[in-house]
N, C-alpha and C positions, 0 to 999 in steps of 0.2 A: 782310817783305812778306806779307799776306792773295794770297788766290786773288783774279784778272783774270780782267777778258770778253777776247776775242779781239780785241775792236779795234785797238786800238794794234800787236800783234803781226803783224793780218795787213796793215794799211798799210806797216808795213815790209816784210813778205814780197814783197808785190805788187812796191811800189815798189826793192828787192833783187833782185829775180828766184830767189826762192826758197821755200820751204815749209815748216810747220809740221808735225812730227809729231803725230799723234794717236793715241797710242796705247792699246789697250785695256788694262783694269784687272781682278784679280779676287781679289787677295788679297793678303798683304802682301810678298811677296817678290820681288811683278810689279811693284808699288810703285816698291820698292825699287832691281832693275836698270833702271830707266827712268830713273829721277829721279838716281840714282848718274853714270850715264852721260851725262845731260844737261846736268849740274855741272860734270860735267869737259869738257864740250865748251863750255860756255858756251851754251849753247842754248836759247831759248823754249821751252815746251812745251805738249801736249794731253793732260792724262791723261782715260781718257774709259769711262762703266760701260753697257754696254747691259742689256737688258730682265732677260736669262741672269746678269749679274755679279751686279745689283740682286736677284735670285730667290736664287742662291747665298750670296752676303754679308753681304746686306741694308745699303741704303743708306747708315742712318748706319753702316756700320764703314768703310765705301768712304770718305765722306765725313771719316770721321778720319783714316783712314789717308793721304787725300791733303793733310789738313790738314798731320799729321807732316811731309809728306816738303816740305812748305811751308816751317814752323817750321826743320828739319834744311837746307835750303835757301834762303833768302831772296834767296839772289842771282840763283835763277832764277825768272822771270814763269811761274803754274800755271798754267790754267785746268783748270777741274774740268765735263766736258760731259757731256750725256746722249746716248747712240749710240740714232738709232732711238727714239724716242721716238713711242709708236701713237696718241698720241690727246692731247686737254686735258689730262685728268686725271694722266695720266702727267709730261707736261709740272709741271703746276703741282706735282704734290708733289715733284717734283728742284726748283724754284726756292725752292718751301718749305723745304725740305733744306736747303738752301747750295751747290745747284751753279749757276756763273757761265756757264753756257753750255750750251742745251738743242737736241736736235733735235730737231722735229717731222715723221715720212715717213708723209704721208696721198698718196705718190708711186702707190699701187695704187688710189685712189679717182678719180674724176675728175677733171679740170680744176678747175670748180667748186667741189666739194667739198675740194678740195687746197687752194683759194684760201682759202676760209671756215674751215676748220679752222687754217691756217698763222696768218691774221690776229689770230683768239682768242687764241693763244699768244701770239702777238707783242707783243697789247695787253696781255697780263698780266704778261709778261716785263718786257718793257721800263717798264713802272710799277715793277717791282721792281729794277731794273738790271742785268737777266739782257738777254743776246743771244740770237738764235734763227739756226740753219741750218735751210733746208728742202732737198725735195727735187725735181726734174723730171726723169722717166725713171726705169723700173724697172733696177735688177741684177739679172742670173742669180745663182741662187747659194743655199748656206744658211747662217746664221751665227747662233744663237741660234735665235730667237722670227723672223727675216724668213727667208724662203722663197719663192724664185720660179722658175718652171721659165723654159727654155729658150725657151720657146713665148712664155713671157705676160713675159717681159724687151722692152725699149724705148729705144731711143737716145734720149736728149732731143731735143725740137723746142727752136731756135733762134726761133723766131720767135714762143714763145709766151713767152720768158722776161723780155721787157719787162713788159708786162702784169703777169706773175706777178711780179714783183718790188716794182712800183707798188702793185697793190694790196693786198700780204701786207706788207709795209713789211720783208721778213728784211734778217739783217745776212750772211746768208750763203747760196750757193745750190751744191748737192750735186747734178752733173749725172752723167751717165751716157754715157760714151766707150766703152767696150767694157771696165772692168773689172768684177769678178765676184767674190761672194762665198767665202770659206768655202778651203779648203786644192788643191779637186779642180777648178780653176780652167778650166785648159784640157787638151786631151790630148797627149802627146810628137808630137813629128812637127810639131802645128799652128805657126803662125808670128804668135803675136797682136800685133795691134797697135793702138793707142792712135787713135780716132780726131780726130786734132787740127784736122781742120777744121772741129768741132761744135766744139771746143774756141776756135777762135779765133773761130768766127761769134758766140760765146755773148760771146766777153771785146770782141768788137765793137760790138757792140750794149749790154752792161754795162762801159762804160769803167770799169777802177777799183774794181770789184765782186768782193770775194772770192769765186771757186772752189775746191770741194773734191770730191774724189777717195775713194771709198768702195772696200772692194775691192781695195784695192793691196796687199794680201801677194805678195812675188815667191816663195814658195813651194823655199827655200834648197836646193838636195838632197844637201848634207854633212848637214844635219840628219837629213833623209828616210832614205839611207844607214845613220845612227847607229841610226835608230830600228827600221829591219831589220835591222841587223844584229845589236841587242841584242831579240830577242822580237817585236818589231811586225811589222806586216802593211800597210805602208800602200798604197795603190795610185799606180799613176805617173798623177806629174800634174806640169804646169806652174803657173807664176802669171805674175802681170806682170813682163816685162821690164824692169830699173831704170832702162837707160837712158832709157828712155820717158819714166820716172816722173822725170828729174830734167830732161827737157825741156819735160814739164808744170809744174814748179816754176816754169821759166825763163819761162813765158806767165803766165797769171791764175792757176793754182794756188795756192791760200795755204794748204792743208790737204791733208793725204793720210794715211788711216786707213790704220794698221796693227794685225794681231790675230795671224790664223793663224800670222806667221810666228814670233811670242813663244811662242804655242803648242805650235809644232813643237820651237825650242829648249831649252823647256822641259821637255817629256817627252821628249827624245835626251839631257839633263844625265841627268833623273832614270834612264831604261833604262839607260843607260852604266853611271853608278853602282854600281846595282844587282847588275847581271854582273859588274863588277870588284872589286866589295865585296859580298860573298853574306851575309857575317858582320855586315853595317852592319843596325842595325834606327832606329838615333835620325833622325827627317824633319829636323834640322837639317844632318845629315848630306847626303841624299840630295838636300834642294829645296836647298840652298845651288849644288848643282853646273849645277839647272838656273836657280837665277838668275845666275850666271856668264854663263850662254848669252844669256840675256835682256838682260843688259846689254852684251855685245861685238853684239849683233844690234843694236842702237840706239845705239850709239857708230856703227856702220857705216851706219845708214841717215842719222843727221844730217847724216855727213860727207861721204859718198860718193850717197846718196840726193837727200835733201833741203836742202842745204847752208845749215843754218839755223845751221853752230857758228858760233862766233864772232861772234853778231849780238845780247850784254847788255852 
């Protein structure tokens, strides 16, 4: 099986009452626990590079690498997306690339210019057979190359997203409920919640209309824990609650990004490691333990998150 746009995938999602991981990508071991784990859950997938992978990487090895884990898998549908995607230009060389599903967030420019710049993409995409996600409402939050403070974040307007959808032609729209970027999400104490009545006015108004979810690392703290107690420093913080996030799934949800929390599991394998094996210097050693992490954190989010196993 070649790399898939998301359509097919999230028709079923919608119409399943369930949701599509999207998880982020940055080298080949992240690859690897994602696509390992998704096999064995039976589960569609999003593997997906933002602006930071593509700088670290560089494209084509992202783009091989999700090739491989294609080729080594064929029984599960890939889609290969662009996170965050700033501009045309950005857009059009991932579809030049060979990525099957791009985002364009012109979501910090206006209305108008949101509209004009989405549509561009849209018409070049879809000439090519690429799909497009946009976005309405800003995230708090930092995660790569997007950065938004507290102040200048924005719940999506409802009643702008007919319009925006009409005339940008997306196949996808990335609203903004109360989640938030980056690992330091919210503070202990607070009691976040999902606001789902933006949620369901948007899925009212777009009967049938893939929604996706930015921001949704629940931010694990056996990991946090690992990673203090082996040298890190990390600061207390919350993420999204998952219950939330698998009752977003159950309404219009057809996507939900996840990053941080691959992240966190990632370097709580590697520091553990490291403590426990001072004598260890070979990296096969040391990143195999955190792609273990990487891969039981996405065996848990398909089945217990997103409940997208069992749906090839």
């Amino acid at each position: 099986m070649a790399l898939v746009t998301s359509t097919e995938m999230f028709k079923k999602a919608y119409n399943g009452g369930y949701a599509i991981g999207a998880f982020n990508v940055n080298n080949m071991e992240i690859v690897q626990g994602i696509t390992e784990a998704a096999a064995e859950c039976k589960s569609p997938l999003i593997l997906q590079a933002s602006a930071g992978a593509r700088k670290y990487a560089n494209s084509i090895y992202l783009v091989k690498l999700v090739e491989a884990a294609v080729e080594l898998h064929p029984e599960i549908p890939i889609v290969l997306h662009l996170d965050h995607g700033a501009d045309f230009a950005t857009c059009k060389d991932c579809i030049d690339g060979g990525f099957t599903s791009v985002m364009i967030d012109y979501s910090s420019h206006s209305f108008e210019e949101n509209i004009a710049e989405t549509k561009k993409v849209v018409e070049y995409a879809h000439a090519h057979g690429v799909v497009v996600e946009a976005e309405l409402g800003s995230l708090a939050g930092i995660e790569d190359d997007v950065k938004v403070s507290a102040e200048n974040s924005s719940y999506t307007r409802p009643e702008e997203v007919e319009e925006f959808v009409s005339r940008t032609g997306c196949d996808s729209l990335a609203i903004a409920i109360g989640t938030s970027h980056g690992a330091y999400k919210f503070k202990p104490g607070t009691n976040p919640k999902l606001r789902m009545d933006i949620l369901d006015e948007v899925s009212k108004r777009l009967p049938g209309f893939p929604i996706v979810l930015h921001g949704s690392s629940s931010v694990p703290q056996e990991y946090v824990k690992i990673i203090n107690e082996n040298g890190g420093a990390l600061k207390d913080a919350i993420g999204v609650p998952e219950d939330q996030l698998r009752e977003a799934a159950r309404r219009a949800v057809c996507k939900i990004n996840i990053d941080s929390d691959l992240r966190l599991g990632m370097t709580a394998g590697i520091r553990q490691h490291f403590v426990q094996h001072p004598d260890h210097f070979d990296p096969r050693q040391y990143i195999a333990d955190g792609r273990t992490n990487i891969k039981d954190i996405v065996r848990h989010k398909i089945i217990d998150v997103l409940g997208s196993d069992n749906k090839i």
